[in-house]
PDB file of N, H, CA, C and O in Angstrom:
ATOM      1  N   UNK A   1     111.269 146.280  71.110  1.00  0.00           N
ATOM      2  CA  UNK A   1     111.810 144.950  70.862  1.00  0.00           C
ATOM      3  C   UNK A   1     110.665 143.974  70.603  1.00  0.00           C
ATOM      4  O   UNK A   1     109.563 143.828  71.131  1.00  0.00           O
ATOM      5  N   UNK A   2     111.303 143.359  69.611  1.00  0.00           N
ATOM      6  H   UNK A   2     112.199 143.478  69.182  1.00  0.00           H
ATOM      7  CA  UNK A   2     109.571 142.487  69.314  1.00  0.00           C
ATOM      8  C   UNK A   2     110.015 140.933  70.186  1.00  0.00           C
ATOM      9  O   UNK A   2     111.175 140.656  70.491  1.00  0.00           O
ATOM     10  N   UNK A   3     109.036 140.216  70.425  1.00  0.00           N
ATOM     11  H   UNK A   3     108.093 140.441  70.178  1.00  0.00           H
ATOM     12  CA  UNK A   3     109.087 139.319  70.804  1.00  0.00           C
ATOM     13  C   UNK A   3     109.214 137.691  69.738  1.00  0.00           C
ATOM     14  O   UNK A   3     108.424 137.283  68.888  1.00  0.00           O
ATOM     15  N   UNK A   4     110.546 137.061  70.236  1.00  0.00           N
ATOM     16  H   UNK A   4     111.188 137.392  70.927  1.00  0.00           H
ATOM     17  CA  UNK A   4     109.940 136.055  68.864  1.00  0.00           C
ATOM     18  C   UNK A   4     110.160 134.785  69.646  1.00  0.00           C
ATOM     19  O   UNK A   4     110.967 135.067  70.532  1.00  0.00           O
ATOM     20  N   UNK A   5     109.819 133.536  69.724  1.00  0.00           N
ATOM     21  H   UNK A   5     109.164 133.307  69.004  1.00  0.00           H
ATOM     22  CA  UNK A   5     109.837 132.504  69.765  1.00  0.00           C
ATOM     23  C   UNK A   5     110.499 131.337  68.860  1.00  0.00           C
ATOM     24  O   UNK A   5     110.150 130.847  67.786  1.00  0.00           O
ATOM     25  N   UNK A   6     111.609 131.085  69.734  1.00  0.00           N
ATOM     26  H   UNK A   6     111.893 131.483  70.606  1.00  0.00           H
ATOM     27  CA  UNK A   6     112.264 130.024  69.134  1.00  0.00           C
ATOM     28  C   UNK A   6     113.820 130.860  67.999  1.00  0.00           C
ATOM     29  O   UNK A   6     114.464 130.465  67.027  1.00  0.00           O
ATOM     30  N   UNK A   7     113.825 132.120  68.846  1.00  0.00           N
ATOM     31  H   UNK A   7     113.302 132.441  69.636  1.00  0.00           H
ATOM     32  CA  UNK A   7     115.141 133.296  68.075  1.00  0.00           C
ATOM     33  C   UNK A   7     114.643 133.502  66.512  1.00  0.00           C
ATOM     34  O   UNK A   7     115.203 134.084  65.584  1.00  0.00           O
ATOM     35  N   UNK A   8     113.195 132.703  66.579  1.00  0.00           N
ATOM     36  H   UNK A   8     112.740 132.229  67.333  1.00  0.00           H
ATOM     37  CA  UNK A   8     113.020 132.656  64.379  1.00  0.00           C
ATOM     38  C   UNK A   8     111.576 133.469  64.719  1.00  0.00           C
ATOM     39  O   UNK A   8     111.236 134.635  64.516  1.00  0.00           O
ATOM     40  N   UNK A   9     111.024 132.547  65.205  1.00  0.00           N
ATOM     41  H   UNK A   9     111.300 131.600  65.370  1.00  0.00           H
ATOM     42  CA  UNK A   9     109.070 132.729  64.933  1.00  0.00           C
ATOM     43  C   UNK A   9     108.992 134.428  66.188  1.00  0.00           C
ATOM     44  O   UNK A   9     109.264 134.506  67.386  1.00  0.00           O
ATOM     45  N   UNK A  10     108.442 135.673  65.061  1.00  0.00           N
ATOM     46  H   UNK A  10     108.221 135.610  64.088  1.00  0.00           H
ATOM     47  CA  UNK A  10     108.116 136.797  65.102  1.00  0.00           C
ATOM     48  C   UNK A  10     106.790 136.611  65.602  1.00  0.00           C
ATOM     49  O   UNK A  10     106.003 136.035  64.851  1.00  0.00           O
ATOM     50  N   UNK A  11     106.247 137.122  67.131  1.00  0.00           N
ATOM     51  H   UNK A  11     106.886 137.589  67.741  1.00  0.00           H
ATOM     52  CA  UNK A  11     105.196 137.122  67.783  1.00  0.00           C
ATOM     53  C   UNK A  11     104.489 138.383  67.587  1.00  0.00           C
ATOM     54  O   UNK A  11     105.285 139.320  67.655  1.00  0.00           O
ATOM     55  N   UNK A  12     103.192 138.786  67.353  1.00  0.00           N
ATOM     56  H   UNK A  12     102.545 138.025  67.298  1.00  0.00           H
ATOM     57  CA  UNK A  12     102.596 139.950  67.010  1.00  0.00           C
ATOM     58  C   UNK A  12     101.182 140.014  67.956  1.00  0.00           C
ATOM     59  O   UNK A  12     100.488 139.027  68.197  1.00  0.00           O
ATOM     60  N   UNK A  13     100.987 141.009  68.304  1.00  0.00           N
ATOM     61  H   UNK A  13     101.552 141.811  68.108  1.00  0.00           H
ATOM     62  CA  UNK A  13      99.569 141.448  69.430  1.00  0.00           C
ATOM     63  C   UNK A  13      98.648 141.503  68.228  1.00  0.00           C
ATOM     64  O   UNK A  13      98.944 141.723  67.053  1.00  0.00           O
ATOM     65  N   UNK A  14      97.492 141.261  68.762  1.00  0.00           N
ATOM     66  H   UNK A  14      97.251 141.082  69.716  1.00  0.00           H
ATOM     67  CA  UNK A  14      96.261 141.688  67.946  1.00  0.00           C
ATOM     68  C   UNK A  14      96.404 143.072  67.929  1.00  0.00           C
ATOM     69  O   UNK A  14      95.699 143.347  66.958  1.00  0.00           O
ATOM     70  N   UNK A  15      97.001 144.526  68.500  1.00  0.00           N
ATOM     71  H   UNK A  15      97.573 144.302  69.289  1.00  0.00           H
ATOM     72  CA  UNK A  15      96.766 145.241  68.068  1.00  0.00           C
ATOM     73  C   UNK A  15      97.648 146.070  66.590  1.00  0.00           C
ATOM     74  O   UNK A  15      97.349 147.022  65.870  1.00  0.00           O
ATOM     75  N   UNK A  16      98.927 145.042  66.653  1.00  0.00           N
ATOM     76  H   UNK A  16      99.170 144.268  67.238  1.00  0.00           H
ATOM     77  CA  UNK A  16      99.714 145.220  65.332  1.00  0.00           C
ATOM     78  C   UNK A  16      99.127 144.494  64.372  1.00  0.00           C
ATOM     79  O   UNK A  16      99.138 145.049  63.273  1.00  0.00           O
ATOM     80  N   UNK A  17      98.353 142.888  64.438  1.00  0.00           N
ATOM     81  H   UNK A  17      98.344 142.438  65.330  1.00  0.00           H
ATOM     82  CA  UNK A  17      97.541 142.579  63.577  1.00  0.00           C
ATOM     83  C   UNK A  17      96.332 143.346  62.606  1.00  0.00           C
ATOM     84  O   UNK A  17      96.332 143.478  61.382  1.00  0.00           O
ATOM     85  N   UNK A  18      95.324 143.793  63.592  1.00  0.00           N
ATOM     86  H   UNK A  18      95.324 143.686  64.586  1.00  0.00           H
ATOM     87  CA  UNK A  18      94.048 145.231  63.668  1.00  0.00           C
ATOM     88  C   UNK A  18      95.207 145.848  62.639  1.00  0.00           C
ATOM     89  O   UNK A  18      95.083 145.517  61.460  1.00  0.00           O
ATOM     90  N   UNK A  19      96.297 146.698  62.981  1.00  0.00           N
ATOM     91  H   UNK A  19      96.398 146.967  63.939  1.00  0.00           H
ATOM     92  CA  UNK A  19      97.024 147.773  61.990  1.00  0.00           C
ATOM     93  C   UNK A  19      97.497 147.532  60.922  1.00  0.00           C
ATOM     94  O   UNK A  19      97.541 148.459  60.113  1.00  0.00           O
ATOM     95  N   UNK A  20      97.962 146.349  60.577  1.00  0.00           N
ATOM     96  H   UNK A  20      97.926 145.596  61.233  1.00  0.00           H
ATOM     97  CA  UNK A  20      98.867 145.220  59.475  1.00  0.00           C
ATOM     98  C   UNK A  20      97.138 145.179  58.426  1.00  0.00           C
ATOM     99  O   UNK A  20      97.067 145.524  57.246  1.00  0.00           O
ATOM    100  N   UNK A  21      95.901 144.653  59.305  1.00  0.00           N
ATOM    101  H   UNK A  21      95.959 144.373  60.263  1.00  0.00           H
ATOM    102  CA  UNK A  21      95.058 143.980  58.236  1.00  0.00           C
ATOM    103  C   UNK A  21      93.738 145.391  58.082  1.00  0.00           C
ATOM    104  O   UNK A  21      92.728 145.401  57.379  1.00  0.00           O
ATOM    105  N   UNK A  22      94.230 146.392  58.976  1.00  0.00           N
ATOM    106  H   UNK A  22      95.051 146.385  59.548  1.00  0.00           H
ATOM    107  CA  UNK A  22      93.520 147.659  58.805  1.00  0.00           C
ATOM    108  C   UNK A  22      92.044 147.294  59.613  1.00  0.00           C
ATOM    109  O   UNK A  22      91.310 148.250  59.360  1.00  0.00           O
ATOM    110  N   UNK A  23      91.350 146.379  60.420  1.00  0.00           N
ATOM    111  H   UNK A  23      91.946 145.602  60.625  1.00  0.00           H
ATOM    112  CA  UNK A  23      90.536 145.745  60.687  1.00  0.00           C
ATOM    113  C   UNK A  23      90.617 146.342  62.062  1.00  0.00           C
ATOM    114  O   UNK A  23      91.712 146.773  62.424  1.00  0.00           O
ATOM    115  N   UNK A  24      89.364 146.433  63.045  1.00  0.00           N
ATOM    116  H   UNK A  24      88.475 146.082  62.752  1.00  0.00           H
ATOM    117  CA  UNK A  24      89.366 146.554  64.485  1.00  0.00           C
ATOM    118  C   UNK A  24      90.031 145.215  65.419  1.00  0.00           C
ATOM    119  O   UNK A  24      89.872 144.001  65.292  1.00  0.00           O
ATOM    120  N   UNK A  25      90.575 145.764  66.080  1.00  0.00           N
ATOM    121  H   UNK A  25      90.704 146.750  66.184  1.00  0.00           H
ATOM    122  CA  UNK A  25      90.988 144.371  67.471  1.00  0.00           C
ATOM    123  C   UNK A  25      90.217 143.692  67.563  1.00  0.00           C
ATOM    124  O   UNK A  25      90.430 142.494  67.381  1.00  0.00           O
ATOM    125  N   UNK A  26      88.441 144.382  68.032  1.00  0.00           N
ATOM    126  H   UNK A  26      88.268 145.356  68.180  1.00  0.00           H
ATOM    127  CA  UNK A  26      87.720 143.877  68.414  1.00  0.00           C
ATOM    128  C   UNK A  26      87.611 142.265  67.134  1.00  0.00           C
ATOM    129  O   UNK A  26      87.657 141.161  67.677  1.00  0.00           O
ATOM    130  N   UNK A  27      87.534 142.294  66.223  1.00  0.00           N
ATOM    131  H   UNK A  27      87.497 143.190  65.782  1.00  0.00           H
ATOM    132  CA  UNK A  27      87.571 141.497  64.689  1.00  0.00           C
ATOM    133  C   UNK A  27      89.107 140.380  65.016  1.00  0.00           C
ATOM    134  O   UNK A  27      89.177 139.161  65.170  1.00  0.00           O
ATOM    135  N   UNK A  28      90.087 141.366  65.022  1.00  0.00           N
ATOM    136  H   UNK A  28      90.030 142.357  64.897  1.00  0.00           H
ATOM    137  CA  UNK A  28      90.791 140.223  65.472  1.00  0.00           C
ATOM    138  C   UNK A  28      90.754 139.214  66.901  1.00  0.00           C
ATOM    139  O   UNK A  28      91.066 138.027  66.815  1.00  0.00           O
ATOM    140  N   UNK A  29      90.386 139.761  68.048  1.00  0.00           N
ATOM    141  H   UNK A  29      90.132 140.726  68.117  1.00  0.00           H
ATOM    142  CA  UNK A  29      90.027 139.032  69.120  1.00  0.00           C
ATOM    143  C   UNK A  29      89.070 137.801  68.853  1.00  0.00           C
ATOM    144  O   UNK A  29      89.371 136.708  69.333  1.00  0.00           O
ATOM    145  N   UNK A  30      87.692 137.988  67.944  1.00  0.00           N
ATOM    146  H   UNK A  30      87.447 138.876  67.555  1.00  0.00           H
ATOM    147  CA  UNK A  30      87.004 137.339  67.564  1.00  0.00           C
ATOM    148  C   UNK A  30      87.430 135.999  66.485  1.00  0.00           C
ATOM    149  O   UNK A  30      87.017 134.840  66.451  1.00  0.00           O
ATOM    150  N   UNK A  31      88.391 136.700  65.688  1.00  0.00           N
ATOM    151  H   UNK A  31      88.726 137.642  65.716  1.00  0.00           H
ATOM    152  CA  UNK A  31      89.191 135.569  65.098  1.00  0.00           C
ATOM    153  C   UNK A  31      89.797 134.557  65.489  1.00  0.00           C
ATOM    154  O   UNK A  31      89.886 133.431  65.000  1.00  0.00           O
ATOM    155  N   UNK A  32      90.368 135.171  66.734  1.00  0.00           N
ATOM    156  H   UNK A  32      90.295 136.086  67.132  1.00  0.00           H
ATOM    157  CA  UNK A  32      91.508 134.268  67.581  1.00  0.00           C
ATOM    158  C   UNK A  32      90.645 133.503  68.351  1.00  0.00           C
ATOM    159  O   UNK A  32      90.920 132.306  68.269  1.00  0.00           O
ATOM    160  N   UNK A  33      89.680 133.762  69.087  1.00  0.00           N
ATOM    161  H   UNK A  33      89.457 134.735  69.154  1.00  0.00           H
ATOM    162  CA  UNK A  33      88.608 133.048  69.528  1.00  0.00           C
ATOM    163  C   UNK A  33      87.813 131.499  69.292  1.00  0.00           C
ATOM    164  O   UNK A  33      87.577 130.512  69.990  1.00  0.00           O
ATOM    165  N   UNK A  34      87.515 132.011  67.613  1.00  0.00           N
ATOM    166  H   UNK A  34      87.707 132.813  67.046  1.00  0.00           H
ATOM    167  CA  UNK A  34      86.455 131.323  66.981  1.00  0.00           C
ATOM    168  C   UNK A  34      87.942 130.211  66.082  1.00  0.00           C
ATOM    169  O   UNK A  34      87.631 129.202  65.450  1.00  0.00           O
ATOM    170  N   UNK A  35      89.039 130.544  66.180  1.00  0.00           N
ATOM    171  H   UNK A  35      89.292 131.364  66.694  1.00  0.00           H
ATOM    172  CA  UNK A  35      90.557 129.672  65.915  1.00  0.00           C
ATOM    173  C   UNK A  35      90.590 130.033  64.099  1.00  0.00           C
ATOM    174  O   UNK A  35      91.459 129.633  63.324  1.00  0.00           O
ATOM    175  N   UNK A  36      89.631 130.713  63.818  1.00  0.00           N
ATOM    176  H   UNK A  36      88.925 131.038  64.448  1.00  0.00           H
ATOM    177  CA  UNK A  36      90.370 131.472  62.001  1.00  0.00           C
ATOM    178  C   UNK A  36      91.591 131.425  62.153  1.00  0.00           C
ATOM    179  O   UNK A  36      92.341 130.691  61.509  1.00  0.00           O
ATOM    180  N   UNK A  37      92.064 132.542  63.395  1.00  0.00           N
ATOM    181  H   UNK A  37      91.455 133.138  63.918  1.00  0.00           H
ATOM    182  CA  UNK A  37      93.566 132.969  63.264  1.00  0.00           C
ATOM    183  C   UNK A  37      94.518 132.058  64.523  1.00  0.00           C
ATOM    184  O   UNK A  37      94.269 131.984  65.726  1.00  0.00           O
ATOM    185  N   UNK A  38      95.160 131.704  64.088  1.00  0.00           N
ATOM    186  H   UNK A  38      95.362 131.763  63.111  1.00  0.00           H
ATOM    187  CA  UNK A  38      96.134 130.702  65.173  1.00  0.00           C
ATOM    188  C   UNK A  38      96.639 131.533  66.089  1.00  0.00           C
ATOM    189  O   UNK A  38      97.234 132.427  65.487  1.00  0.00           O
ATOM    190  N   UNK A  39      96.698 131.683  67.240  1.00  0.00           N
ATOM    191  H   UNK A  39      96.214 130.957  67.729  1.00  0.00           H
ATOM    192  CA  UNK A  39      97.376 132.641  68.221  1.00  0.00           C
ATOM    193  C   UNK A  39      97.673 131.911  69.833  1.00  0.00           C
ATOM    194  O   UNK A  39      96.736 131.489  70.512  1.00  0.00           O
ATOM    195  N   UNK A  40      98.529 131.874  70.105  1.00  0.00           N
ATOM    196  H   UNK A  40      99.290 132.217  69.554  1.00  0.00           H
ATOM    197  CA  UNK A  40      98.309 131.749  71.727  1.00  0.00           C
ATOM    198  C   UNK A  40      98.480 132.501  73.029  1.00  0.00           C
ATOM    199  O   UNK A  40      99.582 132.988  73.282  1.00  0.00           O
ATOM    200  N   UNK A  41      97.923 132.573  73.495  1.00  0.00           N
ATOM    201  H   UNK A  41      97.028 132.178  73.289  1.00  0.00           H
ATOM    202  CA  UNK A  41      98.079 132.892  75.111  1.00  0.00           C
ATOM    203  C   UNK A  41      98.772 133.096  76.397  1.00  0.00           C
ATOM    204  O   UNK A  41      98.692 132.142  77.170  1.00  0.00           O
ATOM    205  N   UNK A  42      99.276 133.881  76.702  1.00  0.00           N
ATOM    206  H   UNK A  42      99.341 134.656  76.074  1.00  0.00           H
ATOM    207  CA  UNK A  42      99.617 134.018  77.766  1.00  0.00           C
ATOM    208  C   UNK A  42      99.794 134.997  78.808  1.00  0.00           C
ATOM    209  O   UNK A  42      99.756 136.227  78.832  1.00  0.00           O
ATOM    210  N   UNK A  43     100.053 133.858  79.885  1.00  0.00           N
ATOM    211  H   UNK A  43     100.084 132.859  79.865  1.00  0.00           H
ATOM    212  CA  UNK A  43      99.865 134.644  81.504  1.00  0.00           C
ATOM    213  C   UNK A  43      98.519 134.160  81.945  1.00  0.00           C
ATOM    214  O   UNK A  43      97.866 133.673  81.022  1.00  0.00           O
ATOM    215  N   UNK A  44      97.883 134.166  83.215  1.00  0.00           N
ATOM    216  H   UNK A  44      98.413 134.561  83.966  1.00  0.00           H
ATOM    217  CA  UNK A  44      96.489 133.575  83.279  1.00  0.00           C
ATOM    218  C   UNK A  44      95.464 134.069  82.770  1.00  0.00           C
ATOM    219  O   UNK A  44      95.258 135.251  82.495  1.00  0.00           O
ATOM    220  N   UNK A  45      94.412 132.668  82.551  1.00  0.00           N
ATOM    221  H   UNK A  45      94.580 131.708  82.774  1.00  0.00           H
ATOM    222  CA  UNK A  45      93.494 132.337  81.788  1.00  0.00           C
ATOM    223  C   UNK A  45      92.420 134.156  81.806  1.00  0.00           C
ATOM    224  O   UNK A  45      91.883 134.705  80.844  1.00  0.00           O
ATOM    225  N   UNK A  46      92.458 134.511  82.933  1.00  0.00           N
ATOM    226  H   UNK A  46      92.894 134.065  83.714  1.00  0.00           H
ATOM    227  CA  UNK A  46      91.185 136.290  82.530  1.00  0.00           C
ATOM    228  C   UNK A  46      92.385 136.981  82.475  1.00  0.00           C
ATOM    229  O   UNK A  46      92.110 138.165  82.673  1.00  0.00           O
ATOM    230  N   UNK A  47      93.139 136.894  82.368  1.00  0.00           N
ATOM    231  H   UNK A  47      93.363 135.933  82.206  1.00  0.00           H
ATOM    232  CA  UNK A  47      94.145 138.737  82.311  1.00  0.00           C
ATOM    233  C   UNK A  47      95.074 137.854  81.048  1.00  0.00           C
ATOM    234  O   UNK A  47      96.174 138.368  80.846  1.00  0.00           O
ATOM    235  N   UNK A  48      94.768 136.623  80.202  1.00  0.00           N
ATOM    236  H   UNK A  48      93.875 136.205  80.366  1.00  0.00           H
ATOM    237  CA  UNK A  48      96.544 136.382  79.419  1.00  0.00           C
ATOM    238  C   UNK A  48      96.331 137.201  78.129  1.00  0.00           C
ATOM    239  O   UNK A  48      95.306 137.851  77.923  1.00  0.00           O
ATOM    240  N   UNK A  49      97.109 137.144  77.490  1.00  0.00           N
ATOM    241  H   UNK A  49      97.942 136.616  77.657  1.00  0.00           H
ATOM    242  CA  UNK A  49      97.397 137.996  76.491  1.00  0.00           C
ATOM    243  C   UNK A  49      97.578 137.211  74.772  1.00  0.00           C
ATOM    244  O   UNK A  49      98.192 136.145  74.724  1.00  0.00           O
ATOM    245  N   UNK A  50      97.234 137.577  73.973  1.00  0.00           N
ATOM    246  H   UNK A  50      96.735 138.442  74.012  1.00  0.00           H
ATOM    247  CA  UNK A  50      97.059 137.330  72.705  1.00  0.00           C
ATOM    248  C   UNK A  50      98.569 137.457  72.027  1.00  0.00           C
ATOM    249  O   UNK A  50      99.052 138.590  72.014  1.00  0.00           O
ATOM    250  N   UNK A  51      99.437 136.243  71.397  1.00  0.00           N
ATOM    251  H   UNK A  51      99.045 135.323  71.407  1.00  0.00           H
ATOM    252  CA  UNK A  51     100.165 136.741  70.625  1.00  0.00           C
ATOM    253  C   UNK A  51     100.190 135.344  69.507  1.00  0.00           C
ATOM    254  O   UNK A  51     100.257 134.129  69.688  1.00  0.00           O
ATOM    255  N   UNK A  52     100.114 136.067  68.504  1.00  0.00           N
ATOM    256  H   UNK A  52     100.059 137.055  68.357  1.00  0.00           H
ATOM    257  CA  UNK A  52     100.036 135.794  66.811  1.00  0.00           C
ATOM    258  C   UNK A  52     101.511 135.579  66.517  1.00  0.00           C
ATOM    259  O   UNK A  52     102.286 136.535  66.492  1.00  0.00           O
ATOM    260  N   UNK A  53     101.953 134.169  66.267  1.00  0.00           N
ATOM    261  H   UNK A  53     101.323 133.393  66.288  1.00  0.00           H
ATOM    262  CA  UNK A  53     103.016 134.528  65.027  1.00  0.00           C
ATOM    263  C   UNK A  53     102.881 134.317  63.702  1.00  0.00           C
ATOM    264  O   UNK A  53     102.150 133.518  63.116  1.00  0.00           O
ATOM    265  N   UNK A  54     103.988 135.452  63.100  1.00  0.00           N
ATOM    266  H   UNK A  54     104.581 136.101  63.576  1.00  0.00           H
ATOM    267  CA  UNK A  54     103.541 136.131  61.999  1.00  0.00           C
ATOM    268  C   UNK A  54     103.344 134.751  61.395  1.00  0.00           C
ATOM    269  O   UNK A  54     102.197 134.904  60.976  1.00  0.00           O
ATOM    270  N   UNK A  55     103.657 133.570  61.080  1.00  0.00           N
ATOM    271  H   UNK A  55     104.588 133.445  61.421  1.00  0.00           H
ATOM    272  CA  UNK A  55     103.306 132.576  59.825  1.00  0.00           C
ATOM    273  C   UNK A  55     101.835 132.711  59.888  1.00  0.00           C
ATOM    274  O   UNK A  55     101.202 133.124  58.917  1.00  0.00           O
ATOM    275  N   UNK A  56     101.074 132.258  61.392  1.00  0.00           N
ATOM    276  H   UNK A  56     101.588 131.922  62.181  1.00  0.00           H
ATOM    277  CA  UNK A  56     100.291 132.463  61.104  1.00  0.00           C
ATOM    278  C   UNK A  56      99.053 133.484  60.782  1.00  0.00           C
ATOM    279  O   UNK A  56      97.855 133.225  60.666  1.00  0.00           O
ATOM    280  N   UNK A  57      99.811 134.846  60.668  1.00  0.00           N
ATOM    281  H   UNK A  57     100.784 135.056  60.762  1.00  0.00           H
ATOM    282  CA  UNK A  57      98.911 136.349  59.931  1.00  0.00           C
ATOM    283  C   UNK A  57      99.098 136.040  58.415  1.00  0.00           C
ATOM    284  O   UNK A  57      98.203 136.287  57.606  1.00  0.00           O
ATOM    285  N   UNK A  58     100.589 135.356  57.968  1.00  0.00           N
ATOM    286  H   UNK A  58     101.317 135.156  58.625  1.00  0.00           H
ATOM    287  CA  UNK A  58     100.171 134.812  56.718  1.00  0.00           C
ATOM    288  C   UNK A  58      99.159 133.443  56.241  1.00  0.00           C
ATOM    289  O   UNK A  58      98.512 133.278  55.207  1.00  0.00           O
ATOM    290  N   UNK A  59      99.304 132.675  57.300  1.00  0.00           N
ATOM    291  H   UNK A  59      99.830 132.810  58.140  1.00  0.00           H
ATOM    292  CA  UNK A  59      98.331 131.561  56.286  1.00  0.00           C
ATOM    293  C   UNK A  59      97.170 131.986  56.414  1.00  0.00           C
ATOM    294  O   UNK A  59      96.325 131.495  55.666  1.00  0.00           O
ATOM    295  N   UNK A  60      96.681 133.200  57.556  1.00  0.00           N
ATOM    296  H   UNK A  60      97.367 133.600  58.164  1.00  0.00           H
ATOM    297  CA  UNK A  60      95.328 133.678  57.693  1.00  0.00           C
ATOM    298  C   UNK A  60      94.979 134.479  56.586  1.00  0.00           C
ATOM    299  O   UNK A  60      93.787 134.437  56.281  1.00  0.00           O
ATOM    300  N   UNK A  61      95.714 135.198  55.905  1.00  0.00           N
ATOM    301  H   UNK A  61      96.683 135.232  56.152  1.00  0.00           H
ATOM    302  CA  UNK A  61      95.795 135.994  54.646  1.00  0.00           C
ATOM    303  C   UNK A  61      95.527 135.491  53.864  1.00  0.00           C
ATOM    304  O   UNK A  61      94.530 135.710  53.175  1.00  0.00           O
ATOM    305  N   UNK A  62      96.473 134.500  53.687  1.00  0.00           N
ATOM    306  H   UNK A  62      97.282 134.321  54.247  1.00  0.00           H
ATOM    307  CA  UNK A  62      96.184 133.368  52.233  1.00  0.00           C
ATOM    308  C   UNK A  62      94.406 132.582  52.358  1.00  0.00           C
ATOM    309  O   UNK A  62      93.607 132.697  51.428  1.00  0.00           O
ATOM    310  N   UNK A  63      94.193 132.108  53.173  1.00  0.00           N
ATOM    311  H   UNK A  63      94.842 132.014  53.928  1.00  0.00           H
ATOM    312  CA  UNK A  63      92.830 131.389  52.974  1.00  0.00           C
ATOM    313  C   UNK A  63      91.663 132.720  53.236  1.00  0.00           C
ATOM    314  O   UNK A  63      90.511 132.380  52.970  1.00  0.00           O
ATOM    315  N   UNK A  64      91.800 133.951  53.643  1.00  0.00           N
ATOM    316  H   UNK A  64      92.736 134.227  53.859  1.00  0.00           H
ATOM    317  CA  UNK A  64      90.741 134.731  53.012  1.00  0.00           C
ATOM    318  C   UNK A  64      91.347 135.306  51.547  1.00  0.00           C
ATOM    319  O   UNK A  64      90.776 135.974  50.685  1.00  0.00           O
ATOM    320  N   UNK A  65      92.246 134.967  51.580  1.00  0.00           N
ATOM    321  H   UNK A  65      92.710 134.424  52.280  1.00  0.00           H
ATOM    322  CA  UNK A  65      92.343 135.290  49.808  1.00  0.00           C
ATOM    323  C   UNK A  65      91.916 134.357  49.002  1.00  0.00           C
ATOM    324  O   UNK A  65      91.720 134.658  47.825  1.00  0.00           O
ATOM    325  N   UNK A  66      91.752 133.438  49.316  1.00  0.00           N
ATOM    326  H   UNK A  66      91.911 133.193  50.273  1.00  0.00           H
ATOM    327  CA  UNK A  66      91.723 131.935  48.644  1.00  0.00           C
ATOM    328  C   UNK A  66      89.494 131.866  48.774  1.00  0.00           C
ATOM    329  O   UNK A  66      88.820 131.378  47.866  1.00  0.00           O
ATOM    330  N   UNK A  67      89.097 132.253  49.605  1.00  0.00           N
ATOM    331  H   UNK A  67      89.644 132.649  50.342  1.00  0.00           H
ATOM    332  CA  UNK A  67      87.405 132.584  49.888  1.00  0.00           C
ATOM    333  C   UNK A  67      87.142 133.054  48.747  1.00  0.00           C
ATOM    334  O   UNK A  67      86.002 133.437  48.484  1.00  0.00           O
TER     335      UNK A  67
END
């Protein structure tokens, strides 16, 4: 069951991201980090968890296509 936000917005882990953009986690973690890729957080701050929604795996697509 995927997780979505708001019954619309489709939430995605960095490790379906990594598989979607063929790239290591480690690359996406760093993305989400440095804010390339929009993602938020949760559960507490050392153990929360990374989740991406999909709009933003697309606008992240579009502006390295656009580079």
């Amino acid at each position: 069951m995927r997780l979505k936000l708001n019954d619309q917005e489709e939430l995605l882990t960095p490790a379906e991201i990594a598989k979607i953009l063929r790239v290591s986690t480690r690359a996406v973690h760093k993305w989400l980090r440095s804010g390339k890729l929009r993602g938020v957080k949760l559960g507490p701050a050392k153990a929360a968890l990374w989740r991406i929604p999909r709009k933003s795996l697309e606008e992240f697509v579009r502006k390295k296509d656009g580079d």
